[in-house]
C-alpha positions as CSV (number, residue, x, y, z in Angstrom):
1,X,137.9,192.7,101.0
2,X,134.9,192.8,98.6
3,X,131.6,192.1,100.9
4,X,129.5,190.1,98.6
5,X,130.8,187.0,97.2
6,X,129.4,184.1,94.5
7,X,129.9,180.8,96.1
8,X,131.7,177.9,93.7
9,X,130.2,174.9,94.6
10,X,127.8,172.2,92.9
11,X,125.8,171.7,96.1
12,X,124.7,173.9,98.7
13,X,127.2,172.5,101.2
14,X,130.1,173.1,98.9
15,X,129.2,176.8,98.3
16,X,128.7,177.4,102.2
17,X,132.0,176.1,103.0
18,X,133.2,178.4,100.1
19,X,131.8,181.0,101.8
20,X,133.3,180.2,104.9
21,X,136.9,179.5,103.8
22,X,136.7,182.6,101.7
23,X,136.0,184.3,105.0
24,X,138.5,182.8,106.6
25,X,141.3,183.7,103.8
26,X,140.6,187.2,105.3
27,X,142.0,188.5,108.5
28,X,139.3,191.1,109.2
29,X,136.1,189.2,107.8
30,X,134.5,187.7,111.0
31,X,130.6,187.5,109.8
32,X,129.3,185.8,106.9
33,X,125.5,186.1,105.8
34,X,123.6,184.1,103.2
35,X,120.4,183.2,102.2
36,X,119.8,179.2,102.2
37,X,121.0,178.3,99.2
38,X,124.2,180.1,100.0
39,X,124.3,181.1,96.2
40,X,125.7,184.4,97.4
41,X,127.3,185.4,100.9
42,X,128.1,188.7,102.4
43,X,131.7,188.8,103.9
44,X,131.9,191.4,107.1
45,X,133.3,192.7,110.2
46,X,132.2,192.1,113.6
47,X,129.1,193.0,114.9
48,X,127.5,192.7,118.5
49,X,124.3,191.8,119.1
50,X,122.5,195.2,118.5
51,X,123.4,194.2,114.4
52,X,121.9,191.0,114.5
53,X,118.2,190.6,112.8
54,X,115.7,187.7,113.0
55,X,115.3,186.4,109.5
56,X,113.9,183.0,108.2
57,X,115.5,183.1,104.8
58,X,119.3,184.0,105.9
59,X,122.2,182.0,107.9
60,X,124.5,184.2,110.2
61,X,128.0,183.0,110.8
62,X,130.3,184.8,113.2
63,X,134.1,183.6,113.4
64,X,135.2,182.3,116.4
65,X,138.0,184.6,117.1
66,X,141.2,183.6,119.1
67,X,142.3,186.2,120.8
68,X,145.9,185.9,120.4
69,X,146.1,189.6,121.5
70,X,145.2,192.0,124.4
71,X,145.1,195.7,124.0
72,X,146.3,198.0,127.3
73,X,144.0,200.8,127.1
74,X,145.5,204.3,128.8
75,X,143.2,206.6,128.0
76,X,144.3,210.9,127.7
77,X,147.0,209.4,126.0
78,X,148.3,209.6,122.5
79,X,150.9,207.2,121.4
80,X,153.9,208.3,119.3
81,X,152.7,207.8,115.7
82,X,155.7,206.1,113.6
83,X,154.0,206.0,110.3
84,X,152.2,209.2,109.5
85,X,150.0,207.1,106.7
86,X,149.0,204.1,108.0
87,X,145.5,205.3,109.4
88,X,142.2,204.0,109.4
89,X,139.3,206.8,108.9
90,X,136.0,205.3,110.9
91,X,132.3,206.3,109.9
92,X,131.0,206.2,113.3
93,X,129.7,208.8,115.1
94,X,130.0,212.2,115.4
95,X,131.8,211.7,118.3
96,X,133.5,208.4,118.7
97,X,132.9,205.4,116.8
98,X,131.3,202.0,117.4
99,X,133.0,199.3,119.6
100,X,132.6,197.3,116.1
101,X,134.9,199.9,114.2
102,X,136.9,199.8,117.3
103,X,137.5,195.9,117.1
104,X,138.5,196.0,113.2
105,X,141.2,198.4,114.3
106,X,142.1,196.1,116.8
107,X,141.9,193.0,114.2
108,X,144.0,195.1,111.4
109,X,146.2,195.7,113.9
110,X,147.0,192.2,115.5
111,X,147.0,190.5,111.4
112,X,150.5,193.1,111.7
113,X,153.4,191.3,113.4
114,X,155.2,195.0,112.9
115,X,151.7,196.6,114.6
116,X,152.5,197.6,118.4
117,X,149.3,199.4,118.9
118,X,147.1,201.8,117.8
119,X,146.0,205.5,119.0
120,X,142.1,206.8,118.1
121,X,141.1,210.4,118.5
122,X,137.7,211.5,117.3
123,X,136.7,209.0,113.9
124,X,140.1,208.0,113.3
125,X,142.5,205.4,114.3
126,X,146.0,205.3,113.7
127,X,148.5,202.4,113.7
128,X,151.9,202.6,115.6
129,X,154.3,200.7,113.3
130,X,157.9,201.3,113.0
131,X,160.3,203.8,113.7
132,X,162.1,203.0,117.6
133,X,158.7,200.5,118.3
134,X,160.8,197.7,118.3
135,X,163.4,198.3,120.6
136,X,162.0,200.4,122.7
137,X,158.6,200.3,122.9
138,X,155.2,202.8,122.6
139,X,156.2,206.7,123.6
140,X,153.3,207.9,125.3
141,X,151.7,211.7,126.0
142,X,149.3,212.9,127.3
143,X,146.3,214.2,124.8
144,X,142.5,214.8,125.9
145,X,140.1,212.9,124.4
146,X,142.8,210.7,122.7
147,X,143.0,206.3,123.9
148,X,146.1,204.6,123.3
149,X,145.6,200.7,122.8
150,X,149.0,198.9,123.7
151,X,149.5,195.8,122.2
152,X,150.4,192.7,124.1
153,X,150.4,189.1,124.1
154,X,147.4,187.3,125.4
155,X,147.1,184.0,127.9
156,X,146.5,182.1,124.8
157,X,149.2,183.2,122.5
158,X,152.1,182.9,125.8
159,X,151.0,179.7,126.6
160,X,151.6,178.8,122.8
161,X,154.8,180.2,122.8
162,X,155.9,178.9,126.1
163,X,154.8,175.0,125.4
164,X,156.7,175.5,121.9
165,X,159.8,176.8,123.6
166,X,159.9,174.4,126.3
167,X,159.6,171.3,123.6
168,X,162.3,172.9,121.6
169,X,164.5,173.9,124.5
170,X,164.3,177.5,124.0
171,X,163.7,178.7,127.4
172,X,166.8,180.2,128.0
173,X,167.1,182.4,124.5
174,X,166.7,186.0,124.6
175,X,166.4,188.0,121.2
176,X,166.5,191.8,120.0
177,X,168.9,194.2,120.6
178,X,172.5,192.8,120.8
179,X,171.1,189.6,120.7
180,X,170.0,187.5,118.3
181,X,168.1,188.6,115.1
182,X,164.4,188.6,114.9
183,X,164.7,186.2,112.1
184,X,166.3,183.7,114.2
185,X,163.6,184.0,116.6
186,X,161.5,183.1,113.9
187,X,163.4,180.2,112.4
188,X,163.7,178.7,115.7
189,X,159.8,179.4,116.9
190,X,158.3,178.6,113.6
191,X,156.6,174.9,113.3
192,X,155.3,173.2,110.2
193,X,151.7,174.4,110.9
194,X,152.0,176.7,114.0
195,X,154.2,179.9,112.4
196,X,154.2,180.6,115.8
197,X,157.8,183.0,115.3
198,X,156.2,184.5,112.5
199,X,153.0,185.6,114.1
200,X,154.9,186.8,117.9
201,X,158.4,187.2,117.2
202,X,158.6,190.7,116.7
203,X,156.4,191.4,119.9
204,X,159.3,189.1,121.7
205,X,161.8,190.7,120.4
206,X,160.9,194.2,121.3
207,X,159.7,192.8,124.8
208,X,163.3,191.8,125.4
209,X,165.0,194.7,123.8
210,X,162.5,197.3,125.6
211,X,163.7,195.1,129.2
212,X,167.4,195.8,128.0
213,X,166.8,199.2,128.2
214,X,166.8,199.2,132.2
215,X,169.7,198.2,132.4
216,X,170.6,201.1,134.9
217,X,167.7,199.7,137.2
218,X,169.9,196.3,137.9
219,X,169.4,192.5,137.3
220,X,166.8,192.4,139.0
221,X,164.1,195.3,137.7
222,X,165.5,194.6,134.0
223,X,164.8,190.5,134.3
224,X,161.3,190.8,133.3
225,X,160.5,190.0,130.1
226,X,164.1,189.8,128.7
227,X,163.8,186.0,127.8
228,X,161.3,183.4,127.1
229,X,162.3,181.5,130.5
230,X,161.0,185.5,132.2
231,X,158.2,185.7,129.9
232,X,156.5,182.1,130.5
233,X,157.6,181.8,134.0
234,X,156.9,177.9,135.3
235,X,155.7,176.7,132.0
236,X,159.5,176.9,130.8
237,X,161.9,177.8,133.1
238,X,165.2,177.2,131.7
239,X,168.2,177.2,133.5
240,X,167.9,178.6,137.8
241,X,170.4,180.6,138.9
242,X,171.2,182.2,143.1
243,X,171.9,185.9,142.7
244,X,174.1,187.3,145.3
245,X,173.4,191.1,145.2
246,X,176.1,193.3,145.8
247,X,178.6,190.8,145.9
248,X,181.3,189.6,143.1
249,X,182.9,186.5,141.3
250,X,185.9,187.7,139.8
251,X,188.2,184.6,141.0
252,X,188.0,182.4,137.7
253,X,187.3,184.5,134.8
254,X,186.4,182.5,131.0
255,X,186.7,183.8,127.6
256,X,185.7,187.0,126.3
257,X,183.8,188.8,128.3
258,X,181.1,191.6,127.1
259,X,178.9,194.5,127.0
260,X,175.3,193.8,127.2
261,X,172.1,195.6,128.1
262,X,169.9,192.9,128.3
263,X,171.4,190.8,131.1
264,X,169.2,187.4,129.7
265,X,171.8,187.8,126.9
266,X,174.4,186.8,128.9
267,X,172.6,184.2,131.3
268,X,171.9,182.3,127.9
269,X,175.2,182.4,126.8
270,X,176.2,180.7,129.6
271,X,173.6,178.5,130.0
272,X,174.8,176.7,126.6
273,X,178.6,176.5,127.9
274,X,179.0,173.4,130.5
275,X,182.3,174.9,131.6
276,X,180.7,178.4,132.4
277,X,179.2,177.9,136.3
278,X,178.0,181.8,136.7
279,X,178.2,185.5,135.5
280,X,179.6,188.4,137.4
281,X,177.3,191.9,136.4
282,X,178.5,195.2,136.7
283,X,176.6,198.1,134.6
284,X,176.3,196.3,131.5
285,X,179.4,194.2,131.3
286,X,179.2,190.4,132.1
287,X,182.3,188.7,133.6
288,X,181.6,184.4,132.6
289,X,183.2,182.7,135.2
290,X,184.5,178.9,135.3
291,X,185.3,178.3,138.8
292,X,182.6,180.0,141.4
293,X,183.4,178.4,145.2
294,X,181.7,180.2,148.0
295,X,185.4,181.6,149.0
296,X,185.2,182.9,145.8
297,X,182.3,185.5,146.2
298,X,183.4,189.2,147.9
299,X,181.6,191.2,148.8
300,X,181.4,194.7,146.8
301,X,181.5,198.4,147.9
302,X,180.1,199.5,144.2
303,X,176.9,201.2,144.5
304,X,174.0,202.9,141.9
305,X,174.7,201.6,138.3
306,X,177.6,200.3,138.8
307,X,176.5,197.5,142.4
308,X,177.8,194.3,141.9
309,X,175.6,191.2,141.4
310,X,177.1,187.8,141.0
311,X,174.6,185.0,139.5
312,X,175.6,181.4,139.9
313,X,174.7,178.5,138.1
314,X,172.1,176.1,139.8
């Protein structure tokens, strides 16, 4: 981004909303300055209010950010760094840096949809993309002096999601590993002016994937997050289902059955088949069932990884 900028325009009010857009065309540009005929604007970063100066020849305009993302902070931590050259060196201070260096990490970061977070030690800050990221999340240790910002989805950015899925009838899809592609995700999420699966997908996808991944903890630790119905909660439910623990549904068995680690994988799969009326879990593998009567659910003796859990369609 080069900071200063000559305006096109033949008034004043077509140069400042040159200025503006040409801002905007920028991810981490958040402040414009001009004088009043707006002849020629200064694109920048953010700044707080310390940075701002009284002036009766200049405009200030700061970009209304929406915070699509929130950052986790663990602090004496260091996150795994995937990408040994994607790095950000920081003027700041001997020590440290300013929180406005801080934020255009943070803003470099979220304009990434392959971005999970970043780690800063001293004046640098490093970006966590690739490598295992997607499917299984940040690896963490422990390193004096060192923060690790998580990425995650904001308020604003689920509640986007959530009211796309929900008018699309998405709630019950679960993506990532096993599952469905990223891409899909995107195909499916995307809208004519939203690009809401290009701007989240990965993040869902490694949510779910990363939720897979406890598959040895049972149904019901491993639930969270592993579909959109578990990440938006009321605002789209998707199918309900009663979960007997420890007890199985073997008495009608339909189709193929399979292998999965993400247990959302197989709850949508039979969610979209009428003639499917529950799922029998053991370990990983999912038993789809087209008869479930109460006569029909025993009661198991399998313990640890491999307990029984039999989920029946509401």
């Amino acid at each position: 981004m080069s900071n200063w900028y000559v305006a096109v325009g033949a008034t004043k009010d077509e140069k400042k909303a040159d200025c503006l857009a040409k801002c905007l065309s920028y991810p981490e540009c958040e402040t414009v300055s001009s004088n009043k005929n707006f002849k020629n604007c200064y694109l920048g970063g953010w700044g707080n209010a310390t940075t701002h100066e009284e002036s009766s020849t200049y405009f200030c305009y700061e970009r209304n950010m929406v915070d699509h993302w929130d950052y986790k902070a663990h602090t004496d931590m260091q996150c795994f760094r995937r990408d040994s050259t994607v790095k950000r060196v920081l003027s700041g201070q001997n020590s440290g840096f300013l929180d406005s260096e801080l934020r255009g990490c943070k803003v470099h970061c979220s304009s990434d949809p392959e971005c999970h977070g970043i780690s800063t030690r001293g004046n640098k800050c490093y970006f966590q993309i690739g490598g295992t990221t997607a499917t299984r999340g940040l690896n963490f240790k422990t390193k004096a002096k060192s923060t690790c910002y998580e990425k995650t989805l904001s308020a604003l950015s689920t509640a986007e999601i959530c009211w796309q899925a929900k008018s699309l009838g998405l709630c019950d899809k679960a993506y990532g590993h096993q599952g469905p592609a990223q891409g899909e995700c995107e195909a499916a999420l995307d809208g004519a002016d939203t690009k809401l699966g290009t701007k989240f997908c990965a993040m869902l996808s490694k949510m779910m994937s990363v939720a897979g991944k406890k598959w040895k903890e049972g149904p019901v630790a491993q639930l969270e997050n592993s579909s959109l119905a578990k990440i938006c909660g009321a605002s789209c439910p998707g199918t309900t289902w009663t979960m007997h623990e420890g007890k199985k549904c073997l008495s009608k068995k339909l189709g193929v059955n399979g292998n999965k680690e993400n247990f959302s994988l197989c709850l949508a799969r039979c969610a979209a088949n009428d003639a499917c009326m529950g799922v029998s879990r053991r370990g990983k593998m999912c038993l789809y069932q087209s008869r479930i009567n109460v006569n029909d659910i025993k009661d198991s003796t399998m313990t640890g990884i491999n307990k029984d859990f039999c989920f029946v369609k509401n």
